[in-house]
VEXDREN-244518 format. One record per residue: x, y, z of N, C-alpha, C in turn. Coordinates in pm, whole numbers, padded with zeros to 5 digits, always signed. Layout:
% VEXDREN-244518
XYZXYZXYZ;...
***
This chain:
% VEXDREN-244518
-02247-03549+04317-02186-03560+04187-02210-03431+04109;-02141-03380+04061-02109-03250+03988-02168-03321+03848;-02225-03167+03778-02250-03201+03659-02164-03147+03556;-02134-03168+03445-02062-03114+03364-02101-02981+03304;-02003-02932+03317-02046-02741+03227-02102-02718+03150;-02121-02705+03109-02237-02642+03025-02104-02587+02882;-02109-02639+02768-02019-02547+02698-02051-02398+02673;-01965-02304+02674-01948-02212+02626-01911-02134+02523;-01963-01984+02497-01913-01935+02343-01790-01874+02368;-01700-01892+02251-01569-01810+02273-01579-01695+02217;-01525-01652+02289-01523-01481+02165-01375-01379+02201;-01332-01334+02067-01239-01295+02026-01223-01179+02039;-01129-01109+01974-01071-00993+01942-00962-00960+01850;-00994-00795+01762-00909-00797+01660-00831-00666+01765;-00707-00612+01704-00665-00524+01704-00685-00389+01643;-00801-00453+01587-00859-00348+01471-01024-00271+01532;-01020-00335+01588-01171-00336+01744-01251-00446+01675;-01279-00519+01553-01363-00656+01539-01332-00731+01666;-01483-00832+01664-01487-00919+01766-01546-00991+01691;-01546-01165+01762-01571-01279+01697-01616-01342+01787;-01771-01407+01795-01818-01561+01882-01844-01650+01826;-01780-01725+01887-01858-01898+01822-01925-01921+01953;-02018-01998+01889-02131-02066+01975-02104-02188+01928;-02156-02291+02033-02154-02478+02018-02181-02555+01920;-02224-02402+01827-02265-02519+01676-02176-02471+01598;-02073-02406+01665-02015-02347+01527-02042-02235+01481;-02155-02175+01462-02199-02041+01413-02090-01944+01476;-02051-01834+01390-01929-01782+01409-02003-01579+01412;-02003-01532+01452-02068-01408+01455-01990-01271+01425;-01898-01182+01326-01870-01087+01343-01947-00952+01402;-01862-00862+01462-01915-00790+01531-01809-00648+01524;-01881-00529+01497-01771-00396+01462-01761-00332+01611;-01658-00250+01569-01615-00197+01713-01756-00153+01809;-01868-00078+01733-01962-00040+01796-02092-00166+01868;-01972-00318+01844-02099-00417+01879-02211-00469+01779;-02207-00420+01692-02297-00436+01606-02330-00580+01516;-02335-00697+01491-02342-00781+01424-02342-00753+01296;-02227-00806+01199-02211-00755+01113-02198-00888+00972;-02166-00963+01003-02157-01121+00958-02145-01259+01016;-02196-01342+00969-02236-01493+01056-02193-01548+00923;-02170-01689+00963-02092-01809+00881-02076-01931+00980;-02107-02072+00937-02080-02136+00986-01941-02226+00989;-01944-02174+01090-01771-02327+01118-01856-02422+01118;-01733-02534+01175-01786-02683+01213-01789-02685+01370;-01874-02796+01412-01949-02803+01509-01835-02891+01600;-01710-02891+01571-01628-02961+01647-01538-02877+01759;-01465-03002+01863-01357-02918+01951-01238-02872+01868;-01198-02932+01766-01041-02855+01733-01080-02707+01641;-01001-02686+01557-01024-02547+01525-01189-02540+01455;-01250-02463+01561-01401-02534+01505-01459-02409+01402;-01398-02289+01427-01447-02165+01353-01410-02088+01225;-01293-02147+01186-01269-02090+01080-01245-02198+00978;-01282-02150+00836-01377-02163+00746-01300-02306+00699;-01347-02441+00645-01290-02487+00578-01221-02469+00456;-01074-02519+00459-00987-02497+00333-01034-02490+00204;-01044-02440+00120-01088-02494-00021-01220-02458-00033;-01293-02481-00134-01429-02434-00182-01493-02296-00144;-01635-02281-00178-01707-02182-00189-01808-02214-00027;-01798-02067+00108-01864-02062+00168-01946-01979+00138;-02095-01981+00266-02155-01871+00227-02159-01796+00355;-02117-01651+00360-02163-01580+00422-02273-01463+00431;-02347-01503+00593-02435-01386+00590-02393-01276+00628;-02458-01176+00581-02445-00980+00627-02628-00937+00623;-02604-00852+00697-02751-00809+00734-02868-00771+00593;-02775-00742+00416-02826-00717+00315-02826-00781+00243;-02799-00918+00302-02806-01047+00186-02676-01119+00213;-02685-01240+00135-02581-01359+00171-02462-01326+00067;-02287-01349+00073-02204-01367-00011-02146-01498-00032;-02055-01468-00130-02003-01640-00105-01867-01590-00092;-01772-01663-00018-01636-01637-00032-01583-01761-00035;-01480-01765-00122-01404-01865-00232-01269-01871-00125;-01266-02005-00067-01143-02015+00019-00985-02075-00031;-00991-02052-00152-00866-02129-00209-00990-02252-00259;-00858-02293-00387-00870-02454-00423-00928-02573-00355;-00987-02644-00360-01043-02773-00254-00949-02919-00237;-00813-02887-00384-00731-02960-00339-00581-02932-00428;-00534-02810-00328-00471-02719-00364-00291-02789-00380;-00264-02777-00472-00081-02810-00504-00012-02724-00450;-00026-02568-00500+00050-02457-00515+00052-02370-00361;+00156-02275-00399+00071-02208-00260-00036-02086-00306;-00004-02067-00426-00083-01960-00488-00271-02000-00468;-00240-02147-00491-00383-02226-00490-00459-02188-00344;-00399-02151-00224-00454-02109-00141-00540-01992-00119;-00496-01894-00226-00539-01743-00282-00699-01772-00264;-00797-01696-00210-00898-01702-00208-00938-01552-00256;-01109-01531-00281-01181-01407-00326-01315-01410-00242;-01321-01308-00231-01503-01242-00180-01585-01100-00304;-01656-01131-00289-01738-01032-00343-01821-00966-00291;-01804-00859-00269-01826-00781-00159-01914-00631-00172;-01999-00618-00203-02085-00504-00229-02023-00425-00318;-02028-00480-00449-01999-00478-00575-01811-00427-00576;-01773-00492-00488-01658-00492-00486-01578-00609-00491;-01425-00652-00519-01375-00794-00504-01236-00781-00419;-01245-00863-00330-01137-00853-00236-01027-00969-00248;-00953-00983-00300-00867-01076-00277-00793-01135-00209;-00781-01242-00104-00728-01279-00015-00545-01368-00090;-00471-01259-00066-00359-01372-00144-00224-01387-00019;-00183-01494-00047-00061-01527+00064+00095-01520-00019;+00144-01421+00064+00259-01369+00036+00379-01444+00080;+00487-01412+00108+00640-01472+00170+00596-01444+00307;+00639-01506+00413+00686-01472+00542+00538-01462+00657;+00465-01534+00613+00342-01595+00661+00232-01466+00644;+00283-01401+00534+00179-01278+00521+00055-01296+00475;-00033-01202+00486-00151-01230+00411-00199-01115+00359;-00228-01077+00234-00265-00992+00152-00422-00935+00150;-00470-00829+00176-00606-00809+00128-00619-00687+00072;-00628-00701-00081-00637-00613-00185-00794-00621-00235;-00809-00502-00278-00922-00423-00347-00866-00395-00453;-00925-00429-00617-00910-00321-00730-00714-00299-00720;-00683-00438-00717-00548-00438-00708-00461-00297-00652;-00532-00275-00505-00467-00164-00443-00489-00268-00247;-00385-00255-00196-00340-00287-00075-00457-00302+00044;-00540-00307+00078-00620-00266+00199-00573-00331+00331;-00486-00434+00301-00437-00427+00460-00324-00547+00457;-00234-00597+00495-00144-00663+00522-00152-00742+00682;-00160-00846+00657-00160-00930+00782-00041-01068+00837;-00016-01024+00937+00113-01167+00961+00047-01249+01093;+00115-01353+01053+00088-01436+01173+00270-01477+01205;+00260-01475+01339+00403-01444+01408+00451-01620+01443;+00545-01640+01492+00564-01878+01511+00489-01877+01621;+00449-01777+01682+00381-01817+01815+00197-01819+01795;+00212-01820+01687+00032-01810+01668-00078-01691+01673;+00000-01589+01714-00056-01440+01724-00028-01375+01598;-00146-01312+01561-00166-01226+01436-00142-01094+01499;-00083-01026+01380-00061-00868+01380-00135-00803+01222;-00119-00701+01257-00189-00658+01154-00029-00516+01086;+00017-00543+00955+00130-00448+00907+00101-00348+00882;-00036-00356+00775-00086-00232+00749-00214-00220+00752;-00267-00094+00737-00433-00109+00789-00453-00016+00687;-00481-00020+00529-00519+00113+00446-00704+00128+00401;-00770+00061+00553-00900+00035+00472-00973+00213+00487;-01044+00205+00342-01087+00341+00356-01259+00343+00393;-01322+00238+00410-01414+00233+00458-01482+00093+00535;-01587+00097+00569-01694-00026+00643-01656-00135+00611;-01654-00124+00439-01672-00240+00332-01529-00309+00399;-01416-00219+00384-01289-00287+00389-01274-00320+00520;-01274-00259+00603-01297-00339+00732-01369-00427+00771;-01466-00489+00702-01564-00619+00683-01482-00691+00657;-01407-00656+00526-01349-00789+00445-01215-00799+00485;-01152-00694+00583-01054-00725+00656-01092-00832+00780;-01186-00821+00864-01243-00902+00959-01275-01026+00921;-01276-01020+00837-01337-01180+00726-01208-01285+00700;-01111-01172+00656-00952-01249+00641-00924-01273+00778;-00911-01193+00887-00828-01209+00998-00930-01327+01105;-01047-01355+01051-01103-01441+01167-01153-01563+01101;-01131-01569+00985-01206-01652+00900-01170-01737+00757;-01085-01645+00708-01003-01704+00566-00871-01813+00621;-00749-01673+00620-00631-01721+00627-00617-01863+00537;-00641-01893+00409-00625-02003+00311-00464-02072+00363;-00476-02201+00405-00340-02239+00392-00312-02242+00529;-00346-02135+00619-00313-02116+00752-00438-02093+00805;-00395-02097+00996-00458-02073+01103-00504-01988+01101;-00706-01917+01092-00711-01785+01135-00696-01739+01294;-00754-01655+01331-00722-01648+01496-00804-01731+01563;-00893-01723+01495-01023-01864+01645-00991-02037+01625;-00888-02039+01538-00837-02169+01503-00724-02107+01582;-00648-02046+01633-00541-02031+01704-00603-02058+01842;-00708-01956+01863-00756-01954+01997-00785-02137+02044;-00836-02147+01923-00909-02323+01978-00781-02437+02050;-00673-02382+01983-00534-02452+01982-00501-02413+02169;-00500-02302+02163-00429-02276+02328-00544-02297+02409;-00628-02377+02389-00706-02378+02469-00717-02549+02583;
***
């Protein structure tokens, strides 16, 4: 009699070089192109989309210089605007806002830092990439594996084709 597998961690990929693992509890791990661990957050400890962040309210994420909170949209949102979420981000504020045409917005200091789509087939692209440093590429990695208010991020996609 065979024993059952052992579960495993999934782990991702951006187009941007971020990487993403979940482990069996959920714990969700960012990681920069150089490998580096860069933020942890917990998903939920379930099989369906188990890693990215619940809708609505205030999470907390860790970074190696202390914990943030990021604001995922409304907790019981009408609008679509209500999906709009924020981070605060080493004395910076990033706004996560959802546009027409399944876009997703991530502005700094009401200036652009990156544009994100998700395509009908469940694959994210990335439109524009204007991050000018670490910071913004954090909080770009944060939207693309972890926010998406309203929608699927990618490890909730991944969980789906699986």
């Amino acid at each position: 009699m065979m024993s059952p597998a052992a579960p495993r961690a999934i782990e991702l990929t951006s187009p941007f070089g971020w990487s993403a693992s979940v482990d069996v509890a959920g714990v969700v791990t960012l990681r920069d192109p150089a490998g580096q661990p860069r933020a942890t957050y917990q998903g939920t400890a379930s099989s369906s989309p188990a890693a990215a962040l619940p809708r609505g309210g205030t999470h907390t994420v860790r970074l190696p210089d202390g914990d943030v909170a990021l604001h995922n949209g409304a907790t019981r949102a009408t609008r679509r605007r209500d999906h709009d979420g924020h981070l605060d981000l080493h004395g910076r504020r990033y706004v996560f806002h959802h546009t027409w045409g399944w876009n997703t917005e991530v502005r700094c200091d009401g200036v652009r830092v990156a544009l994100l789509h998700r395509r009908t087939s469940r694959r994210f692209t990335v439109r524009t990439d204007a991050t000018r440093d670490e910071t913004d590429r954090l909080a770009m990695a944060l939207c693309w594996f972890a926010v998406q208010p309203g929608r699927e991020g990618a490890i909730a996609a991944a969980f789906h084709g699986l």
